[in-house]
Backbone bond lengths (Angstrom), bond angles and torsions (degrees), N, CA, C in turn:
res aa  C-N    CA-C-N  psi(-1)  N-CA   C-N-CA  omega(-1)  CA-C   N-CA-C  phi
1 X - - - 1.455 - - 1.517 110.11 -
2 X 1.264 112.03 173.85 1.598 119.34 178.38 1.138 123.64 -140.94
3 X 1.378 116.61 129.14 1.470 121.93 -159.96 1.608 116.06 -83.54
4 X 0.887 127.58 150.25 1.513 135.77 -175.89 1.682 97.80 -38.11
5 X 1.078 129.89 118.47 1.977 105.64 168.72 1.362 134.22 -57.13
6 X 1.523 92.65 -22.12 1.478 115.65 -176.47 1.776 116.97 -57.36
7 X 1.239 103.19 -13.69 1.938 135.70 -160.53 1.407 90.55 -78.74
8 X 1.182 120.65 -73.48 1.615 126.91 177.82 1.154 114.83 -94.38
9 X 1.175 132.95 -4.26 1.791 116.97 179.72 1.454 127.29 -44.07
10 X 1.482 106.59 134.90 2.083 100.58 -175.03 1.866 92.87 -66.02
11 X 1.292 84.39 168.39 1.575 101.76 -167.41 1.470 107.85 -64.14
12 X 1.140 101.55 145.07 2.449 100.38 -175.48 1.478 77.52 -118.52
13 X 1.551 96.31 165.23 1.611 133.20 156.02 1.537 122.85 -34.91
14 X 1.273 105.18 -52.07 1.695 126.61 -167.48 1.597 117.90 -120.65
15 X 1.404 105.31 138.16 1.860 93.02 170.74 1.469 85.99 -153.18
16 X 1.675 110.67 165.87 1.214 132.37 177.66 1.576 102.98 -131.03
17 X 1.165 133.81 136.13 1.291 138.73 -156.26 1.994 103.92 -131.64
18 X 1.303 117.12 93.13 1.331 113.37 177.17 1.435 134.38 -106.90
19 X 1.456 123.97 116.26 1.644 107.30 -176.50 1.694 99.22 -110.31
20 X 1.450 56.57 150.45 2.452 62.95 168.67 1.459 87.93 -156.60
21 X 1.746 95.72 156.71 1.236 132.21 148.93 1.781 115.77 -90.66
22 X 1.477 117.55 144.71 1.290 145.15 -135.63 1.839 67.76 -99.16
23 X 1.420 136.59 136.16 1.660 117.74 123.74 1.478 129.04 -38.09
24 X 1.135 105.53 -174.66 1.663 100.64 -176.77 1.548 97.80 -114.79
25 X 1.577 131.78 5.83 1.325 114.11 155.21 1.694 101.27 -129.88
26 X 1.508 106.93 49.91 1.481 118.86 169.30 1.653 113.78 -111.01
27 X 1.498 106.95 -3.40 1.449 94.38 -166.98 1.556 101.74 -86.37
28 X 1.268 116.80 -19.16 1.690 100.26 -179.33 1.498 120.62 -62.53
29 X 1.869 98.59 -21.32 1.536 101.29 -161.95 1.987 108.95 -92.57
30 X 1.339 82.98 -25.00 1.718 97.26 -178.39 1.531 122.62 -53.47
31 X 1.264 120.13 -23.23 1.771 119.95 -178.37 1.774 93.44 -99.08
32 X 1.274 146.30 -4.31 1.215 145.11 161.72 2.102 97.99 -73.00
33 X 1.424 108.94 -79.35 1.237 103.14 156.20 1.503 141.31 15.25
34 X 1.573 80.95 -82.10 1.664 109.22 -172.53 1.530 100.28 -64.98
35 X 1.441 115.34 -50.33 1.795 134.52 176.75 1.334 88.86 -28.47
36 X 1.235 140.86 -40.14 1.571 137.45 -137.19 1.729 83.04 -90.60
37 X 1.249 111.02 -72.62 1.494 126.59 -157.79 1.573 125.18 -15.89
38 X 1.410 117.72 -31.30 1.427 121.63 -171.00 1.892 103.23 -81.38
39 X 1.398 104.97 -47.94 1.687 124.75 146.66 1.523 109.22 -22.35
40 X 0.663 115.30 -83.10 1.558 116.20 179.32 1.278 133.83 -64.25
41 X 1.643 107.00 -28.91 1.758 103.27 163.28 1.173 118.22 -58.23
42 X 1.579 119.86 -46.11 1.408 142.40 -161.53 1.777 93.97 -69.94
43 X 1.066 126.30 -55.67 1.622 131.34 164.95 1.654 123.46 -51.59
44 X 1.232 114.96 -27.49 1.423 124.52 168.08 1.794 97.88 -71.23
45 X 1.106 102.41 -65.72 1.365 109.36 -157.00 1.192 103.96 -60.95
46 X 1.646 123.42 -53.39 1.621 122.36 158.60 2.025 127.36 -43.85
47 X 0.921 116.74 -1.89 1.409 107.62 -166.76 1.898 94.83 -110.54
48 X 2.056 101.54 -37.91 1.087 88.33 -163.57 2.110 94.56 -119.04
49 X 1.159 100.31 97.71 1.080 92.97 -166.66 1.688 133.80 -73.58
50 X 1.933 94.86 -11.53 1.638 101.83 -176.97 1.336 104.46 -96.50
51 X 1.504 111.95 -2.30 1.463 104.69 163.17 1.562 141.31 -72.69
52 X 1.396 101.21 -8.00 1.567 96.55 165.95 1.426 98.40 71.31
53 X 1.122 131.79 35.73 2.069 134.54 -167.60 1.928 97.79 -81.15
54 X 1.040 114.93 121.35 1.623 129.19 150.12 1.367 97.23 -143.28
55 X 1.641 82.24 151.93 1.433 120.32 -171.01 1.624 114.88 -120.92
56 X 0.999 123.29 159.95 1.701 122.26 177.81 1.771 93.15 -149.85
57 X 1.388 112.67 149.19 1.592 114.71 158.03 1.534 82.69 -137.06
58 X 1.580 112.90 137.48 2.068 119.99 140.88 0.802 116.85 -84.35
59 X 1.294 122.68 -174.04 1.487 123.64 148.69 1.679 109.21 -137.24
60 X 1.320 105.94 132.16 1.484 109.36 -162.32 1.892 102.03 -73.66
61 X 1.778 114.84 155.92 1.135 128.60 -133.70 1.547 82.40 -85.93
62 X 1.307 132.17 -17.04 1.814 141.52 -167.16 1.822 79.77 -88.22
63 X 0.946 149.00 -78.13 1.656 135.95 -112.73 2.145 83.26 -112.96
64 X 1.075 117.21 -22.53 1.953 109.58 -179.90 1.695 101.12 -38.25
65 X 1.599 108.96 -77.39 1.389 100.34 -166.26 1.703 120.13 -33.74
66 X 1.093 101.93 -49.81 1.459 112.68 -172.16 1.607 117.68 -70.10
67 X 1.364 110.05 -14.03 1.135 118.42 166.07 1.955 122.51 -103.93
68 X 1.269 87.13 -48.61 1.905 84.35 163.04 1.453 92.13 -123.57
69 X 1.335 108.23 114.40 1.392 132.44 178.73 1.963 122.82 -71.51
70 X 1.864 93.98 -34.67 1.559 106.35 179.76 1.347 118.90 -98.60
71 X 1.142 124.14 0.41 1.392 112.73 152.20 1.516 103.96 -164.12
72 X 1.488 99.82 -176.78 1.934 106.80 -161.24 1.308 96.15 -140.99
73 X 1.480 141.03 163.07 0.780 161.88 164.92 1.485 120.24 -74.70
74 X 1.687 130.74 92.54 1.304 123.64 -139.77 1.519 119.62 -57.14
75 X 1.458 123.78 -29.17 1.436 132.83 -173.38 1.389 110.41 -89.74
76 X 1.461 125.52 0.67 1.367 127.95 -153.35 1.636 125.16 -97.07
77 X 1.606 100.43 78.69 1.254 131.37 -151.91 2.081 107.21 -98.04
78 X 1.352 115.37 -170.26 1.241 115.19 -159.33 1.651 79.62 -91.47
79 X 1.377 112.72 -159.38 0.945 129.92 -172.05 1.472 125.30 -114.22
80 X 1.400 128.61 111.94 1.971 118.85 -132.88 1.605 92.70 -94.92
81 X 1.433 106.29 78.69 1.300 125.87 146.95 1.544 130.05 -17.51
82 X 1.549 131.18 112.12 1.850 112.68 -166.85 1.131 75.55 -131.04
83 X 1.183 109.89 152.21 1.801 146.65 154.89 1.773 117.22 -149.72
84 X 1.420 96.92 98.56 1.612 118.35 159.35 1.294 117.81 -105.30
85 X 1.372 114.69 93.69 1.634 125.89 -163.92 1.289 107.13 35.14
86 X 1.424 130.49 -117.71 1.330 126.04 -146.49 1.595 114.23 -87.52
87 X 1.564 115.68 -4.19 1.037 130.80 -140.22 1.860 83.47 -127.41
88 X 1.281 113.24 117.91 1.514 127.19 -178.08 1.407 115.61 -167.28
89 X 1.562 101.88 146.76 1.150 117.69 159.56 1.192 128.97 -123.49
90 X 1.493 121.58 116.10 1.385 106.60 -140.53 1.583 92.60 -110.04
91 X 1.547 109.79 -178.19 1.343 121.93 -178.85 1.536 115.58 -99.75
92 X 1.301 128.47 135.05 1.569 120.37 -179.02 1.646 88.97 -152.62
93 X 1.575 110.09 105.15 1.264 107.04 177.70 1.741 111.00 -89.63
94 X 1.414 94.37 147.54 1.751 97.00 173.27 1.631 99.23 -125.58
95 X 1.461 113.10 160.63 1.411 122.59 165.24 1.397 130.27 -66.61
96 X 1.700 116.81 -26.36 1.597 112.12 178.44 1.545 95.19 -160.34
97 X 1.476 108.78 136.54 1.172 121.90 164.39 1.725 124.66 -117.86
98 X 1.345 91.47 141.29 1.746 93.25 -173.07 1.019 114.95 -126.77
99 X 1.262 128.86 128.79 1.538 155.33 166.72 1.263 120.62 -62.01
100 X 1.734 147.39 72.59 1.282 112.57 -173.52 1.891 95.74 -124.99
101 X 1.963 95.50 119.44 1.559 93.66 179.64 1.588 98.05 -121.95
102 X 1.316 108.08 163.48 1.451 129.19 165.61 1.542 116.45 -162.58
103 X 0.797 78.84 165.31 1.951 92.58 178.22 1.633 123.11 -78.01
104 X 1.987 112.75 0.45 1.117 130.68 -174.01 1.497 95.15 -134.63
105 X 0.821 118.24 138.60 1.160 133.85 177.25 1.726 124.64 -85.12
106 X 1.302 104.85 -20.68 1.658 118.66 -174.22 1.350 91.17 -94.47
107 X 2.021 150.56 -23.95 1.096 170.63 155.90 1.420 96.69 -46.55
108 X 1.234 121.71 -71.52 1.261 104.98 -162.71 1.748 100.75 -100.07
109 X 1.394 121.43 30.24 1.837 101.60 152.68 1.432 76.55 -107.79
110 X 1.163 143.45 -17.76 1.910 126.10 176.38 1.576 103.94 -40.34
111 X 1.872 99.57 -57.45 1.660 105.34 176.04 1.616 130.11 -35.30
112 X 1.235 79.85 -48.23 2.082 105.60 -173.11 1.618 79.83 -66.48
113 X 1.394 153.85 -98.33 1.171 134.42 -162.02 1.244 159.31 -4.10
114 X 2.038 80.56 -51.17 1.442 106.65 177.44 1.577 109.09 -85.33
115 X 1.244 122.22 -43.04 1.051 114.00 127.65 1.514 144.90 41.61
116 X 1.025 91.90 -117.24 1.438 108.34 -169.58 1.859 90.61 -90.34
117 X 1.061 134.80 -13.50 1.289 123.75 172.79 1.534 104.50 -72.62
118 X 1.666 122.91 -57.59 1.255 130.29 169.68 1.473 119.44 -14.00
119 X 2.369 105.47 -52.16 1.326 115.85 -160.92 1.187 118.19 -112.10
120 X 1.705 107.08 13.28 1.463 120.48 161.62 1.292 132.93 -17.36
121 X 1.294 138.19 99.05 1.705 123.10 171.61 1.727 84.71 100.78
122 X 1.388 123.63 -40.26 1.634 109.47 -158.17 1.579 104.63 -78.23
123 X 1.513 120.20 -37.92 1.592 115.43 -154.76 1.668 83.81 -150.84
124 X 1.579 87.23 144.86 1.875 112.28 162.24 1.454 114.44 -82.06
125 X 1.052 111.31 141.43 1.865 116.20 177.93 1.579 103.08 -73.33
126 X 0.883 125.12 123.03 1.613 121.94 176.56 2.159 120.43 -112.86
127 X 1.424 82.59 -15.92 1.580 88.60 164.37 1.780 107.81 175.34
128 X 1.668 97.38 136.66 1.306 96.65 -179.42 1.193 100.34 -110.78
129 X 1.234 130.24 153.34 1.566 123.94 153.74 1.763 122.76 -144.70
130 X 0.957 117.40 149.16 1.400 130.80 -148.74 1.500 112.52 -102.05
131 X 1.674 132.40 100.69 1.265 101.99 -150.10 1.866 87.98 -133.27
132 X 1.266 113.13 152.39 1.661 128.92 175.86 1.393 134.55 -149.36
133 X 1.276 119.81 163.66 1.534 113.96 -170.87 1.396 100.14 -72.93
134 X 1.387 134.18 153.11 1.008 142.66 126.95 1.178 137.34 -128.72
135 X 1.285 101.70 139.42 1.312 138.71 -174.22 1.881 105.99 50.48
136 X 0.730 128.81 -142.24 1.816 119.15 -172.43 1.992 125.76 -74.20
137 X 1.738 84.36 47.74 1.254 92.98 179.57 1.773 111.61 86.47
138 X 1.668 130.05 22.52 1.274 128.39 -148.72 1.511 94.44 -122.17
139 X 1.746 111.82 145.40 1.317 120.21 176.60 2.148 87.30 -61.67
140 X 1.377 86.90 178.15 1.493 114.61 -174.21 2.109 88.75 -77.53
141 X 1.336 127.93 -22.59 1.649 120.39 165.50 1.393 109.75 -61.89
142 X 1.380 120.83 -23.15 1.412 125.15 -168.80 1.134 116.95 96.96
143 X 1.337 128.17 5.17 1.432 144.96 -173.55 1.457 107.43 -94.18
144 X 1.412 113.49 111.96 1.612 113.39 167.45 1.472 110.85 -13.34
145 X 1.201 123.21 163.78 1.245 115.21 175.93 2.086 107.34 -137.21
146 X 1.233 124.84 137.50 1.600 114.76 177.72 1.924 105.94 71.28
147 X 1.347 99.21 29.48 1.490 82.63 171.26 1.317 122.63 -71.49
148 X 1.423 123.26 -37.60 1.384 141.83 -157.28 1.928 84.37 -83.20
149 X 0.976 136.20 -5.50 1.517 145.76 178.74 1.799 109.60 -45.02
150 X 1.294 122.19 118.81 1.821 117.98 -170.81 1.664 80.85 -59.20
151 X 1.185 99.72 165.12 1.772 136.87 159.27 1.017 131.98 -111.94
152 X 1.628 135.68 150.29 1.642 126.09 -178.64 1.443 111.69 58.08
153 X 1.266 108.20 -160.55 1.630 128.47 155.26 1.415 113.22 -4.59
154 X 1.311 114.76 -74.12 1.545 140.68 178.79 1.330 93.32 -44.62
155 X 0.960 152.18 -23.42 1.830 129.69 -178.78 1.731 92.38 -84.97
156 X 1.140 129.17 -50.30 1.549 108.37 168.54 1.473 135.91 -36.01
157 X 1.613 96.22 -41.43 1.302 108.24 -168.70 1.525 104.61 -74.37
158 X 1.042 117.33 -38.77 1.768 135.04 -171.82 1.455 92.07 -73.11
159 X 0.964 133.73 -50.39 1.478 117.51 -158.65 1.505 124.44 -113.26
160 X 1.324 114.70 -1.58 1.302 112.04 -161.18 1.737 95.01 -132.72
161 X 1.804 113.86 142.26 1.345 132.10 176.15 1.565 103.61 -50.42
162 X 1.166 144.60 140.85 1.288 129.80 -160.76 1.955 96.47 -130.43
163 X 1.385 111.50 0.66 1.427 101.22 -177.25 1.735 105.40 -171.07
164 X 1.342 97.86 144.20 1.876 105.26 -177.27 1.466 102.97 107.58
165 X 1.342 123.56 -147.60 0.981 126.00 -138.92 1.571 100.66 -120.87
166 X 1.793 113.57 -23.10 1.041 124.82 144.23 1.702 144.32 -93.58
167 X 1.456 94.53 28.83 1.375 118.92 160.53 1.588 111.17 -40.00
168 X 1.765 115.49 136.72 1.143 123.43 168.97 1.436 116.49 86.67
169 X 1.731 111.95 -16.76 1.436 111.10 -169.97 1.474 93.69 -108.87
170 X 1.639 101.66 -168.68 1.935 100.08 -149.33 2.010 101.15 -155.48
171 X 0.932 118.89 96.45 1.223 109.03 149.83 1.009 123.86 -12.60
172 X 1.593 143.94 141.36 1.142 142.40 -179.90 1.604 105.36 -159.90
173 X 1.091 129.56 158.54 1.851 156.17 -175.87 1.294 90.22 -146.19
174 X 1.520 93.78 161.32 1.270 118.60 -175.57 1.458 110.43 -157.10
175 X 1.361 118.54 122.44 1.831 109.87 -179.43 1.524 111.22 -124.27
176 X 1.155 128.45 167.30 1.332 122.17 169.38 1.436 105.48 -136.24
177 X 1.618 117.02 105.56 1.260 123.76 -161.68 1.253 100.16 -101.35
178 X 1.736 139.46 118.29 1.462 145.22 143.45 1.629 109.63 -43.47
179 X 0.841 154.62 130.66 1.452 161.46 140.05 1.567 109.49 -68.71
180 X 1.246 86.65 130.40 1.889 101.57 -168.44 2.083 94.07 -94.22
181 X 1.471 120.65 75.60 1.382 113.51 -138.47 1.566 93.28 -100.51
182 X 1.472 121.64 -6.11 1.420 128.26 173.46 1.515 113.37 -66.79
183 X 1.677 106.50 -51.05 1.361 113.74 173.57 1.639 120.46 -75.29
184 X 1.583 115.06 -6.69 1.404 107.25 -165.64 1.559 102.68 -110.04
185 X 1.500 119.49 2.16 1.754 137.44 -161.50 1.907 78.67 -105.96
186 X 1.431 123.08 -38.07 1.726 123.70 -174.71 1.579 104.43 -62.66
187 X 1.406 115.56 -10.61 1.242 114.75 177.62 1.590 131.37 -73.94
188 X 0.909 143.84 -174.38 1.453 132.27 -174.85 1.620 107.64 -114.99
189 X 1.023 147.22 -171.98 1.707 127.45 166.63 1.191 113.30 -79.75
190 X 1.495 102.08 -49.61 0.887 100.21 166.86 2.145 156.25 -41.36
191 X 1.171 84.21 -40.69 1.915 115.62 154.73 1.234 89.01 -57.64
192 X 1.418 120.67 -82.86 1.446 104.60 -137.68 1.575 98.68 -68.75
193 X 0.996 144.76 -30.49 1.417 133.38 170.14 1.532 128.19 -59.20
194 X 1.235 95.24 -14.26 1.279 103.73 159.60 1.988 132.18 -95.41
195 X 1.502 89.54 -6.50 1.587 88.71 -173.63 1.894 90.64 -102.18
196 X 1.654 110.87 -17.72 1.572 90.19 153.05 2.042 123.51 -109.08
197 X 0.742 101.92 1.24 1.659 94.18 159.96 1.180 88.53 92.58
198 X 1.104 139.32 15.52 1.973 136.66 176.00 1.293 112.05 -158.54
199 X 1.369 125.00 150.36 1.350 141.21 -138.64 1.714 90.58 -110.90
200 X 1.351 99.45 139.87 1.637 112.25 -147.83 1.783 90.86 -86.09
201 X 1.441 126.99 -64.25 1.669 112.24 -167.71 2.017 106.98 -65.02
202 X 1.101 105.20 -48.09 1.605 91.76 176.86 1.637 133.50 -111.28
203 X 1.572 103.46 22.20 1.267 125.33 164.79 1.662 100.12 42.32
204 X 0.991 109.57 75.93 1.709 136.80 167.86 1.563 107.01 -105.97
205 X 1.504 115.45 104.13 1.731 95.99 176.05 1.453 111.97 -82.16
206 X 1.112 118.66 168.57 1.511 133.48 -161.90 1.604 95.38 -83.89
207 X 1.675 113.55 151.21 1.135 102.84 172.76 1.722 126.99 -71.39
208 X 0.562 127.99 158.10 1.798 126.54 -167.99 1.903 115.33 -43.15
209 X 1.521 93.73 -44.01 1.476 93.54 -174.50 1.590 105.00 -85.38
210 X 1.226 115.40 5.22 1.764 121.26 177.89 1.232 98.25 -100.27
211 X 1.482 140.03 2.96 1.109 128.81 165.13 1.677 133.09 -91.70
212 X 1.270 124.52 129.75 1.378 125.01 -172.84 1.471 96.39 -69.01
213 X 1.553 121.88 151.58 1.148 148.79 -178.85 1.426 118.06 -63.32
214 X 1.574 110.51 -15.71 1.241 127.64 -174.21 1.669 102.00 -127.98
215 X 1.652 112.27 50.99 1.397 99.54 171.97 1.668 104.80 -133.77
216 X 1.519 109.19 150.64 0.888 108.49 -158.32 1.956 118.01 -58.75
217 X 1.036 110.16 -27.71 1.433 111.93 172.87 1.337 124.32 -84.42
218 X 1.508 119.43 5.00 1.265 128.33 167.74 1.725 103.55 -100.53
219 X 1.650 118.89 -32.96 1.383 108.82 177.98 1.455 113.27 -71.17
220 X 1.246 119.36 -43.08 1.577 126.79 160.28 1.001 126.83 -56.51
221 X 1.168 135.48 -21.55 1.622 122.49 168.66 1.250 119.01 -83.10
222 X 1.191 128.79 107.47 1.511 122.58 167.33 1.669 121.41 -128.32
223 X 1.539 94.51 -175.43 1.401 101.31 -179.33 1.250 105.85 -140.86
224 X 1.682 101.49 150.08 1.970 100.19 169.48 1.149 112.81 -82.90
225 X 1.618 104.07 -170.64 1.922 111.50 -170.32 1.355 102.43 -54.57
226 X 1.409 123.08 -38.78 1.455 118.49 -171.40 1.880 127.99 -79.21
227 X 1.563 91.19 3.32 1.701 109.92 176.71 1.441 101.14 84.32
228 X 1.283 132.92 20.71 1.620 125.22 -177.93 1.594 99.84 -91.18
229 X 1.159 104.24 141.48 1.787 98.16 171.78 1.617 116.90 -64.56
230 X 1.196 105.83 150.47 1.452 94.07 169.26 1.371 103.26 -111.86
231 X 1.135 124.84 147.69 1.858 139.04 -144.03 1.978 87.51 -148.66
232 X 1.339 89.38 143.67 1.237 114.89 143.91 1.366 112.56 -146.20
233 X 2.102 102.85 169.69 1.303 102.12 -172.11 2.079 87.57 -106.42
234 X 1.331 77.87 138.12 1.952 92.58 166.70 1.286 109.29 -89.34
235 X 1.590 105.03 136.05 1.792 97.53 167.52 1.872 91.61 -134.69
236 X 1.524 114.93 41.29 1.470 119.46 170.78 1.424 119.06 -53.24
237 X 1.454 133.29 152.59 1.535 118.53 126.77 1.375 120.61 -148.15
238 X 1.149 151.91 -175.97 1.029 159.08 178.86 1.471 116.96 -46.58
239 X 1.068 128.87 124.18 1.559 117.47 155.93 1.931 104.29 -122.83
240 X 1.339 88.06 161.84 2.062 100.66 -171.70 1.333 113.24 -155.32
241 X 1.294 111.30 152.71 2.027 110.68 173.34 1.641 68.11 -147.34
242 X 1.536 94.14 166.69 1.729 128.61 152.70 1.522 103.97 -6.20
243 X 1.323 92.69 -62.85 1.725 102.20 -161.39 1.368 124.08 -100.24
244 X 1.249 123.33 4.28 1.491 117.56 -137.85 1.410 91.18 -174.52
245 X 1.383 110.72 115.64 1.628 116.47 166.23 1.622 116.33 -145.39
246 X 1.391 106.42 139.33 1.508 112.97 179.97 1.467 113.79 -155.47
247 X 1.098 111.89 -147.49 1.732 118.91 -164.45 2.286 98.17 -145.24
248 X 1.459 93.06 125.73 1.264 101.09 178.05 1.991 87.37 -83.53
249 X 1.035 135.42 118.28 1.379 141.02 128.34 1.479 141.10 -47.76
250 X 1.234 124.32 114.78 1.271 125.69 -171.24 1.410 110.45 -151.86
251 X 1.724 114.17 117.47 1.178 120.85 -156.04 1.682 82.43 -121.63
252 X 1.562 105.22 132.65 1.466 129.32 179.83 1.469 118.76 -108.44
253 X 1.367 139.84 108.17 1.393 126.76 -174.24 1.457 120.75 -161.67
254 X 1.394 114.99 -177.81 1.809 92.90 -167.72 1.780 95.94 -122.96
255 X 1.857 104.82 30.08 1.378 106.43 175.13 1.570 86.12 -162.51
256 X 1.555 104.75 138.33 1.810 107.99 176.66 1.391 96.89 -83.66
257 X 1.467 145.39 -0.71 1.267 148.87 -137.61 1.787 102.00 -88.45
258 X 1.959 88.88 -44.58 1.779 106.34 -174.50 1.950 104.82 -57.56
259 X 1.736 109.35 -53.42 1.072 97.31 176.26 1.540 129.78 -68.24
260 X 0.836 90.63 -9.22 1.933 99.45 -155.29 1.941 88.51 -92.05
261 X 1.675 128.66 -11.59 1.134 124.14 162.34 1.468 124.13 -83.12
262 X 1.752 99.77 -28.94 1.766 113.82 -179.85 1.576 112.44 -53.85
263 X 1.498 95.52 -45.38 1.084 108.59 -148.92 2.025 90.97 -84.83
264 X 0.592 127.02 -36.16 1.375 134.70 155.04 1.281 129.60 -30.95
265 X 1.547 99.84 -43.44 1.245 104.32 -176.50 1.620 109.37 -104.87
266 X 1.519 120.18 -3.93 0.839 107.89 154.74 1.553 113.93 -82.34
267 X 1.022 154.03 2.51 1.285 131.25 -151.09 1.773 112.74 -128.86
268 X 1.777 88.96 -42.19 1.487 96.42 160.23 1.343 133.86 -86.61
269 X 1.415 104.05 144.85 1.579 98.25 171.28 1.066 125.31 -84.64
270 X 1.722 118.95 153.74 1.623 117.95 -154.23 1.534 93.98 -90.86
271 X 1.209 90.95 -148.35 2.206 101.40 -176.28 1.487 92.50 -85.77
272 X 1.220 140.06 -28.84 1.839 130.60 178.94 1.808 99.35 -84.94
273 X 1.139 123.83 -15.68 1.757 109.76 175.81 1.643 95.37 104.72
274 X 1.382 124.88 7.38 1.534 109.53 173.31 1.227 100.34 -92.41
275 X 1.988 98.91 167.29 0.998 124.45 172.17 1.424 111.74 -170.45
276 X 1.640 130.70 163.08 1.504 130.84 -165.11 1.392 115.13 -68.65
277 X 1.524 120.72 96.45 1.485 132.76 -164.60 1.567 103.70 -64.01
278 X 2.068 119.91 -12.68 1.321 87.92 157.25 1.758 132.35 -62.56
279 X 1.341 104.09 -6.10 1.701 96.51 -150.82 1.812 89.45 -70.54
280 X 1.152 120.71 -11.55 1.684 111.18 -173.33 1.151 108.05 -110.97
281 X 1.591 123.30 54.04 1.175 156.77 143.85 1.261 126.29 -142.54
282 X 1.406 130.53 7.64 1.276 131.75 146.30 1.545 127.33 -159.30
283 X 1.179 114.64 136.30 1.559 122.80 -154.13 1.743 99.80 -111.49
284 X 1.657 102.08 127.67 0.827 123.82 143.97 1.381 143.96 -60.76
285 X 1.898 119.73 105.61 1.202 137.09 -159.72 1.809 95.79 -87.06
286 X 0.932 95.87 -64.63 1.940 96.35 -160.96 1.291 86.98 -115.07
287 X 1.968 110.15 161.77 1.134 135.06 -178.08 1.692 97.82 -146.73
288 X 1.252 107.31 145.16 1.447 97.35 -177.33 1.549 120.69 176.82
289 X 1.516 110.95 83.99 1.586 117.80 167.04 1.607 135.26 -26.43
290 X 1.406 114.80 119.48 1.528 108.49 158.75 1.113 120.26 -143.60
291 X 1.407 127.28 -175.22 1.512 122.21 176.90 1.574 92.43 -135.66
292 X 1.566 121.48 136.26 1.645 123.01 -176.62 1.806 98.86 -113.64
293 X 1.016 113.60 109.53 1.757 137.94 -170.16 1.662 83.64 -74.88
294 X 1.533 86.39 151.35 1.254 117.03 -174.89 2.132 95.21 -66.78
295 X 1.398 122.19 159.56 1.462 105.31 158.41 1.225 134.65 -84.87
296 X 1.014 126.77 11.74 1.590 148.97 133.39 1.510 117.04 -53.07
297 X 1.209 111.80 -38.95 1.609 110.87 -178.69 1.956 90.98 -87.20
298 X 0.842 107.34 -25.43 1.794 99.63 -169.05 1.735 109.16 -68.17
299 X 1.470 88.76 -45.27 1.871 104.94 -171.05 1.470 108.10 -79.60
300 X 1.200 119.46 -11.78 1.521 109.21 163.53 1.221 142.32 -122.93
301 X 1.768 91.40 22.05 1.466 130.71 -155.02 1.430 120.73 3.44
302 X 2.050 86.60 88.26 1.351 105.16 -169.04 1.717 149.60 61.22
303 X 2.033 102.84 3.00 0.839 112.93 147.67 1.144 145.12 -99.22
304 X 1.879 118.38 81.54 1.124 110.93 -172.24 1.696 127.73 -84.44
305 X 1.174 116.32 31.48 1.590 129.57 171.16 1.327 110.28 -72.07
């Protein structure tokens, strides 16, 4: 089988970020739809070739049954919602999420077109968002962004179902983080390199025992019972207006288990009272589960017999 490209693609210039909800007499028409989708990446990417075009569609863990009725994706759960007083990430499920990046920017609103013409009459737009590199690959803090990100080979392995019937496809979350960037610019460089565990102009992380207990690359790194890291692949980037700047989040993997611990460990506090001192500099707006099917599962909507 073959996985969405959009799953591992190296990072492009441009992305368009789409959720919708299904109508309630759209779901019969939506897995015909979706059938289309692998069709059309392969045609994006063929027409415009210096654009670097991948595509991704999920389908959120609320609207699957109702859309592929005969089987489910075994881990494919809600979305693990945290709230520690003021500090949350909450859950807001949608029915389909879409990925459209390129290295041109007029390429991928072409995507957004096709698009929403495809899902005409079937689904309401419920949030768009507009996402790009900036400046040397750096969140909107100025902090590199996806360093700890697998490489080569290893982005398959990290992100994609590797066997069964949902082979090739990938768990996925999705967040849309505001950055609180008035209060986090009051910081010194020093601070802030310390509340992420790596040194802000040449992104050097600190050695392990130089890290505070409450920094963000010490709450994110982990391991399971058996000492293996748990990895995900990032396909984040920045989004900004005038007023308002943050980071679209997108965690890629072939178990929701890795994120659904990150995010845990950023949010709760351990048995000493720590926790990831970025989260009180940027707030999580949306939370939101999917699973991205192999394109084999799309084009035969889910009959792979």
């Amino acid at each position: 089988m073959t996985a969405q490209a959009g799953i591992c693609a190296e990072p492009n210039l441009h992305a368009y970020y789409l959720m919708f909800n299904v109508l309630p007499t759209g779901f019969s028409g939506v897995p015909d739809a979706l059938a289309q989708v692998p069709a059309l990446w392969q045609s994006l990417a063929q027409t415009y070739p210096d654009a670097a075009f991948s595509g991704l569609v999920a389908i959120g863990h609320g609207a699957w049954d109702e859309l592929y009725p005969n089987a489910r994706p075994g881990e494919l759960t809600a979305f693990p919602a945290q709230a520690v007083g003021q500090r949350i990430a909450p859950e807001t499920p949608f029915d389909l999420f879409f990925q459209l990046r390129a290295d041109r920017l007029d390429v991928a609103y072409v995507a957004v077109q096709k698009v929403m013409a495809l899902l005409a009459g079937l689904v309401e737009l419920k949030d768009e968002r507009q996402g790009f590199r900036y400046l040397e690959m750096r969140d909107m803090t100025g902090f590199v962004d996806g360093t700890e990100n697998p490489q080569g080979e290893d982005r398959a392995q990290v992100a994609l179902v590797q066997a069964g019937q949902f082979a090739e496809g990938s768990y996925i979350h999705v967040q849309h983080y505001r950055h609180r960037l008035a209060r986090w610019e009051k910081l010194a460089i020093q601070a802030q390199e310390d509340v992420y565990g790596r040194t802000k102009p040449d992104n050097i992380e600190y050695q392990s025992a130089d890290k505070a207990p409450t920094a963000h690359t010490k709450r994110t790194s982990l391991k399971d019972d058996a000492g293996n890291s748990m990895e995900i692949l990032r396909q984040s980037l920045p989004w900004g207006t005038a007023s308002a700047q943050g980071l679209v989040f997108i965690s890629c993997c072939n178990t929701p288990m890795h994120f659904t611990r990150m995010l845990e460990s950023m949010f709760v506090p351990d048995e000493q009272g720590h926790f990831d001192h970025l989260t009180l500099f940027t707030q999580a707006e949306t939370g939101a589960a999917f699973f991205a099917p192999s394109q084999e599962w799309l084009s035969t909507k889910g009959d792979l017999n």
